[in-house]
C-alpha positions as a printed Julia matrix, in Angstrom:
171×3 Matrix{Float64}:
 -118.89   11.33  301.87
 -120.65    7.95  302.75
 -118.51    5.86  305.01
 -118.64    1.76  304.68
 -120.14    0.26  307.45
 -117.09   -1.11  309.51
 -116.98   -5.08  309.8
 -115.89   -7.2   313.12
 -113.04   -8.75  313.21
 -114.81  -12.43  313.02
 -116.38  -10.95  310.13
 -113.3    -9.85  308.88
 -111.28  -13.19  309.62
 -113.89  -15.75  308.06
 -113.74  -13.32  304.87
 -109.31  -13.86  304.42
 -109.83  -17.34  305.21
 -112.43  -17.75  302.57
 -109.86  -17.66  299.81
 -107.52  -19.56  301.37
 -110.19  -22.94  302.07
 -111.52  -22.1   298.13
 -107.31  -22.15  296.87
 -106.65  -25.75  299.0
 -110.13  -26.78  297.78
 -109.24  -26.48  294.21
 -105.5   -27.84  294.72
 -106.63  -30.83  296.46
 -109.01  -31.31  293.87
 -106.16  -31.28  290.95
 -103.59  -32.95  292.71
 -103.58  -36.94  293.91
 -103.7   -37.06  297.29
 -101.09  -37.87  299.92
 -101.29  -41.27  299.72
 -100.4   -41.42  295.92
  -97.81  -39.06  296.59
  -96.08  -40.95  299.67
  -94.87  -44.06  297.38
  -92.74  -42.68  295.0
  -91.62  -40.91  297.58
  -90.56  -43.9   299.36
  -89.55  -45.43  296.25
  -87.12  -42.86  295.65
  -85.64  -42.8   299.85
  -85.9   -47.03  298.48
  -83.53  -46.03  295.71
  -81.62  -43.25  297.52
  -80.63  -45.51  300.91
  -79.5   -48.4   298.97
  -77.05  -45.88  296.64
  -75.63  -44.86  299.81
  -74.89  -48.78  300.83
  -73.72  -49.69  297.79
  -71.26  -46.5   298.04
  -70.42  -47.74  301.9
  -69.62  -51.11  300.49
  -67.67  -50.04  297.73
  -65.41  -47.52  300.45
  -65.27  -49.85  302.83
  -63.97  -52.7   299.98
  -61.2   -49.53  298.68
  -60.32  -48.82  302.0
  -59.48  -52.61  302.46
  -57.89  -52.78  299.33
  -55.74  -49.45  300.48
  -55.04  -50.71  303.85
  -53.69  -54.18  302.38
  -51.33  -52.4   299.94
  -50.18  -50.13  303.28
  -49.6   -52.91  305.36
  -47.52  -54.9   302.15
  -45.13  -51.54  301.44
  -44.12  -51.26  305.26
  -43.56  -54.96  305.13
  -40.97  -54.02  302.46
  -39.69  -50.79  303.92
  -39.22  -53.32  306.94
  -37.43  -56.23  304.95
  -35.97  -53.37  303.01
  -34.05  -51.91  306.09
  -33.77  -55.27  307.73
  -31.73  -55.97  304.64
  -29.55  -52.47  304.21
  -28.55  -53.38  308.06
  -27.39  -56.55  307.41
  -25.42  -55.51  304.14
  -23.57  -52.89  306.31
  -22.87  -55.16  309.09
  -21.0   -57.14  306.34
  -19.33  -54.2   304.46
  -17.78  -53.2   308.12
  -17.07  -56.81  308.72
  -15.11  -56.4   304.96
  -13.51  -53.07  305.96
  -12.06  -54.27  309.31
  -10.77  -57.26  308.19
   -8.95  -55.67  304.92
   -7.76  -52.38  308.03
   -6.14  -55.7   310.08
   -4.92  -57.01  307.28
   -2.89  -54.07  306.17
   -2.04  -53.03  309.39
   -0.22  -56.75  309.85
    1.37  -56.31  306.77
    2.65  -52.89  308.1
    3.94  -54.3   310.84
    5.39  -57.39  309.1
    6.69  -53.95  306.82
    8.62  -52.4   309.9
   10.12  -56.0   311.56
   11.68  -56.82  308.28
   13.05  -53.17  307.53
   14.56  -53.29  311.44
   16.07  -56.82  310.12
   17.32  -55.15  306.97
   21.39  -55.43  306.66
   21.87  -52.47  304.29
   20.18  -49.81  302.44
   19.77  -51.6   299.76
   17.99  -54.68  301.03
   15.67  -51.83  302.66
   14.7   -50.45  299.61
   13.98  -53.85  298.3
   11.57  -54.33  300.78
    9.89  -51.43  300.3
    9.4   -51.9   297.14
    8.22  -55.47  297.68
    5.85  -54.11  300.18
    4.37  -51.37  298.15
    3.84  -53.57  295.15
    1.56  -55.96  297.45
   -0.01  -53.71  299.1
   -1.36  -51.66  295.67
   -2.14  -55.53  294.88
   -3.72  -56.28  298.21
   -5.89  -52.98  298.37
   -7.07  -53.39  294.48
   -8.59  -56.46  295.82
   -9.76  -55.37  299.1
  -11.64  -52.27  297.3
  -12.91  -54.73  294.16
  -14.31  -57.01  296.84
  -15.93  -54.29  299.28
  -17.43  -52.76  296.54
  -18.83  -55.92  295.25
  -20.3   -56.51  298.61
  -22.17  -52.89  298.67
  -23.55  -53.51  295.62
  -24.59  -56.86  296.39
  -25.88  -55.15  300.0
  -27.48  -51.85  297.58
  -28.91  -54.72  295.39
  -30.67  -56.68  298.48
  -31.95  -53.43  299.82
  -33.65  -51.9   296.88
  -35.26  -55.8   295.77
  -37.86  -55.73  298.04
  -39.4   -52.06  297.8
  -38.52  -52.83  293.86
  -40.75  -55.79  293.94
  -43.52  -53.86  295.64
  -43.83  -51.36  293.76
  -44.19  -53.22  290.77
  -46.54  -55.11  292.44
  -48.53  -51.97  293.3
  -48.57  -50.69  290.04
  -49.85  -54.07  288.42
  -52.74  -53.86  291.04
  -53.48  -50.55  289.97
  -53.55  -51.05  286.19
C-alpha cells in the first residue's frame, strides 16, 4: 500500500483556512456591508429608546395619578375619623347628661317618697315617677340615637364622597 506523502502543519493550516477566506469572500460579496447594515440598526435602538421613554413617561404620569388618589383617600380616612371622634365625644356628652338627669330625678324620686304621709301618696309618686321617666328615657334614647346617626352619617360622608370620586376618575 502507497502511503500519502504527509503535509506540515503550515501546509495543513493555510489549506482549513482556505475555505473559510473563500465562505466570507462570497458572503461579503452578497451581503451590504456594515455600514448599510449599522443604520437601521440605529434606527431601530432610535425607535426602541424612545418606546421605553414614552413608557417611563406614561408610569411616571400613572404613578402620579395613583399617588394623588392615595394621598386624597387618607385625607378622608383622616376627616373620616376626625369626624367619628367628634360624633362620639357628643353621643357621651348625650349619654351623661340624660345618666345625670335620671339620676336627679331618682333622687328627687327618694326625697319626695321620705316626705310621703301615707302609703298611698307613695304609690302616687311612684307612679308619677315611672310615667316620666318611660317619658323622659323615650326621649333621651330618640335623641341619642338621632345624634349617632347624625355622627354615623358625618363619618361615612367623606370616604362616601371619595370613593365616588375615585370611581368617576376611573371610568
Amino acid at each position: 500500500m502507497a502511503t500519502a506523502p504527509k503535509k506540515s502543519a503550515a501546509a495543513q493550516a493555510v489549506s482549513a483556512a482556505a475555505p473559510v477566506e473563500a465562505v466570507a469572500a462570497a458572503i461579503n460579496a452578497v451581503m451590504p456591508t456594515t455600514p448599510q447594515v449599522a443604520v437601521p440598526v440605529e434606527e431601530i435602538q432610535q425607535s426602541f429608546r424612545s418606546a421605553l421613554e414614552k413608557s417611563v413617561v406614561e408610569s411616571r404620569a400613572a404613578f402620579a395619578k395613583a399617588k394623588t388618589a392615595a394621598d386624597e383617600a387618607a385625607s378622608a380616612f383622616e376627616v373620616c375619623f376626625a369626624a367619628a371622634k367628634d360624633g362620639a365625644l357628643a353621643v357621651n356628652a348625650k349619654t351623661f347628661e340624660a345618666l345625670r338627669v335620671n339620676a336627679d330625678a331618682n333622687f328627687d324620686f327618694l326625697k319626695s317618697v321620705f316626705a310621703a304621709k301615707s302609703l298611698t301618696d307613695v304609690i302616687a309618686l311612684q307612679t308619677e315617677f315611672a310615667r316620666k321617666q318611660v317619658a323622659t328615657m323615650t326621649s333621651q334614647t330618640k335623641d341619642i340615637g338621632a345624634l349617632t346617626q347624625k355622627a354615623m352619617a358625618d363619618a361615612v360622608e367623606p370616604i362616601k364622597e371619595q370613593v365616588a370620586k375615585s370611581f368617576k376618575i376611573a371610568v
